[in-house]
Each structure stands twice: as C-alpha cells, then as structure tokens.
N, C-alpha and C positions, 0 to 999 in steps of 0.2 A: 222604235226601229229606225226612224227617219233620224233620230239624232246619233244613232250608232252609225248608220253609213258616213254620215256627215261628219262625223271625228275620224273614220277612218280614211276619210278622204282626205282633212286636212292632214292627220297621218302622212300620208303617203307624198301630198306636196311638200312638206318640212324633209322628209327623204329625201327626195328628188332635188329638193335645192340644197341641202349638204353635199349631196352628191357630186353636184355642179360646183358648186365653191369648191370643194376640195379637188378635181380635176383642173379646174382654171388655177385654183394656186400651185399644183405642182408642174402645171404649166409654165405658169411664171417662174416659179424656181428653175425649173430646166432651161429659161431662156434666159434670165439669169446668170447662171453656169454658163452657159455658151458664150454670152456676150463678154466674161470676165475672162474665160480661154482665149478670146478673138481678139480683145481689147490690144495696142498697143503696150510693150512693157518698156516702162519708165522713158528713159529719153534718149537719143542718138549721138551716141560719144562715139561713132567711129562712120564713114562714110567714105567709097572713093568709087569713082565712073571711070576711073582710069585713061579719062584722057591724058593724063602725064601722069610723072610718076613723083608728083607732091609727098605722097602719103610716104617716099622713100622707101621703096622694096628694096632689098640689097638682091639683085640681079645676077644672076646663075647662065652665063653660055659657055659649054666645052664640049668636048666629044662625047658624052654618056649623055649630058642633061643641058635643058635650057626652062628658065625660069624668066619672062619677061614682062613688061608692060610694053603694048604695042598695037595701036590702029585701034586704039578705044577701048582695051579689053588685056585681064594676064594671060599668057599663056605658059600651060604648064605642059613640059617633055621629057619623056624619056625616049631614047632615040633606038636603042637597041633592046629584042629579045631577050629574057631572063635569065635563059642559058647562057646565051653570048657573054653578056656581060651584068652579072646575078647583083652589081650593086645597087642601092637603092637613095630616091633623091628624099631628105629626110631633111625639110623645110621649116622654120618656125617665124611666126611676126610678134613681138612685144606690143601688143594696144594699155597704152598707160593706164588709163580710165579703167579697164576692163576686171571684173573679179568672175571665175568661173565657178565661185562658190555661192555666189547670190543667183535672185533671178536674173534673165538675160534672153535674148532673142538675136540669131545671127540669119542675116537672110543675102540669096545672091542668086546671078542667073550663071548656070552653068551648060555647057554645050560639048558634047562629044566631037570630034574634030576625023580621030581615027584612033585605031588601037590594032594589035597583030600582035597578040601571045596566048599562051593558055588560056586566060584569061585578062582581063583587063577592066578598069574602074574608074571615076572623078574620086579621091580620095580628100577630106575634110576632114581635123582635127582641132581639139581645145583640150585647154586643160594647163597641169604643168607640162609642158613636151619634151623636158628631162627625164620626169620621172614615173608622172602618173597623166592621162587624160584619156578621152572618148576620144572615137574614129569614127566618122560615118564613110560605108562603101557605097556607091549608086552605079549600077551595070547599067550596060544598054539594055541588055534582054531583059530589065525590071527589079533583078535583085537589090534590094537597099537592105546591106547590113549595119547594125549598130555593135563596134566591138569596143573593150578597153583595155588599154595596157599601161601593168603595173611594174615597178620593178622590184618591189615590196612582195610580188605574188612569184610561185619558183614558175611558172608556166609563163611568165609574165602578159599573155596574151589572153583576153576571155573572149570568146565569141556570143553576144548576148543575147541576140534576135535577129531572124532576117525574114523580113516579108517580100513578098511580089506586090509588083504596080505595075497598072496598065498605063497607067499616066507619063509613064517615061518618054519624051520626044525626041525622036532618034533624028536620023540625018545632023543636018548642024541647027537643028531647031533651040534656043535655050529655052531651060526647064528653071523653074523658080524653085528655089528650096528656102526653106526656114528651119532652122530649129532651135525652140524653144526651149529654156528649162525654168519650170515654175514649183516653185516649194521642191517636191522629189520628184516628179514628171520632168521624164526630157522627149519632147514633141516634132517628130519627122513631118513635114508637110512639104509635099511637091507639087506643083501645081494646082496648087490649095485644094488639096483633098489630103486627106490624115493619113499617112504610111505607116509608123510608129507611135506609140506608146508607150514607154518602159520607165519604171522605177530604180531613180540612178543615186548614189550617192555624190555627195555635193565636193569637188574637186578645187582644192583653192589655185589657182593659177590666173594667166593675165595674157596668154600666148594662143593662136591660133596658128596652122600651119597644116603642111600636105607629106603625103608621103607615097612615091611612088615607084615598085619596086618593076613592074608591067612596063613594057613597052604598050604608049600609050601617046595621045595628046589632046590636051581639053583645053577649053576656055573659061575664063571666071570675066564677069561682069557686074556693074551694080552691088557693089558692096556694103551691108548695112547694121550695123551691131547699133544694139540696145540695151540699156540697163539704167 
C-alpha cells in the first residue's frame, strides 16, 4: 500500500512539473511574439525634425491651402469649409529607399492645431498615391480609421476598420503615431498602446503624403520611416 501511494505521488509531481514547463514555455513564446512585434524594423532610410526644410518638401501657400515647414514642425491647412470651397489638398512625397510592399514602420508626432467643419482629421497616407494606397484618419473625438483607395476597384474607396482611442491628446498636445506593416499586418499604435490590427495586402509604392478635403490645421513633427 505504501508503495502505491508513493508512485502515485511521484505521479502527480511528474504532472505538476509538465505542467509548469509547458506554462513557462508558452510564456516565453508569448514574450517572444511581443518582443519580435516591438522590436525595431530594419533601418531608418528616412528622417526629418524639420528644423529646415533639407529633406525638400515642395511647399504649398494660396488661398484654399498651405503646406509648410515652419518653427520646427509641417504644417498642414486648409483654410476654408467644404461647402465653401469643396476642393481637396491631395499631397504626395517620393522617399527613394522606401517600398510599401515590404515590411516597414512609419512613425511621427502629430497635433491638432484647430478644425471647423462637419468633420474633420490628421490625414496619412502610403502606398502608390496615383493609383492604389492606405489612408489613416485620426479625429480628435478618438476616431482612427484605416481606409484604401483603389482605382482598379469601381467604388474606388473601401473603408476598412475604425476603432475608438482614448489616447487621443487634444488641445495642441502631440500624439505619437506609428504604423507598422509586418508580413500582412498593418499596425496603428498611438501613444503606444495598439489602435489597429488589420490584414492588408502588400502595396508596392515608394510615396507618402496627405489628403485634406476639411477645413482643418494640424502639425507633423519628428518624422521616422523604416525599412
């Protein structure tokens, strides 16, 4: 009897320690995963602080729009409501280095300045901005949508996801945004916490730019592409 209890003891400790090992390794796999999400991608082929305007933006002031580098930071306008005057400022920058088919990580600080129309947005894009790329929206009140436009698709326009964030910082606070796209993940983070997650197809292009049809005015700072 004494050697029945005694094997079922040992029993029970051989369970207990698979047990254990397999918890600690899918722990480590999980941190694993996280640390390879977090990790840096590849190297910084694009950078500008905007203290001047090295990097060569081609510079937009008229009566509808102004598009500047100015006092450490871009600033991006449109000056009139969408009834008033319904056109739209439909911006693109060439980064030579850049492919929007591979992985990549674009990260910047952005800041609401003011806005006065139905609505209004920081608007971000990549991709090809002729024909096909992603759009990120970020509102004040929290909305961050992910859309794409095709012009290969007859709607040309898909609206893909949009989540709420509390994280948004209003006033003229700047908000840090990244997004990432790794293998088919394309990654929203603001303020480092995770807004999005969406499975995107892979876009070949080389252009980043804005688009803003709202009377609006925001700031971009610290500008950071990776790949």
């Amino acid at each position: 009897m004494r050697n029945k209890y005694l094997r079922l003891s040992i029993l029970l400790i051989l369970i207990c320690t698979s047990c254990t090992s397999l918890r600690l390794f899918h722990k480590n796999d999980a941190c694993k995963k996280n640390s390879i999400e977090r990790s840096p991608i590849g190297r910084v082929i694009f950078a500008d602080d905007f203290s001047d305007n090295n990097k060569k933006w081609n510079q937009i002031s008229n009566k509808e729009f102004q598009l500047v580098v100015t006092d450490g930071y871009l600033r991006i306008d449109k000056y009139n409501r969408n009834r008033v005057s319904n056109g739209c400022l439909w911006y693109k920058k060439a980064i030579d280095s850049l492919d929007t088919s591979r992985d990549f990580s674009i990260s910047f600080d952005a800041r609401f300045i003011k806005g006065d129309d139905v609505a209004y947005s920081m608007d971000f894009e990549w991709g090809n901005l002729n024909d096909d790329f992603y759009q990120l929206n970020i509102s004040p009140n929290g909305t961050v949508r992910l859309n794409r436009y095709s012009r290969l698709q007859k709607s040309r326009w898909s609206y893909l996801i949009s989540k709420y964030s509390q994280r948004i910082r209003k006033g003229t606070q700047y908000n840090r945004v990244t997004i990432r796209q790794q293998l088919d993940n394309c990654k929203i983070v603001i303020n480092d916490k995770l807004v999005i997650k969406y499975n995107v197809d892979r876009i070949p292009g080389n252009c980043i730019g804005f688009l803003d049809c709202l009377k609006v005015t925001w700031d971009m700072d610290n500008l950071e592409i990776r790949q």
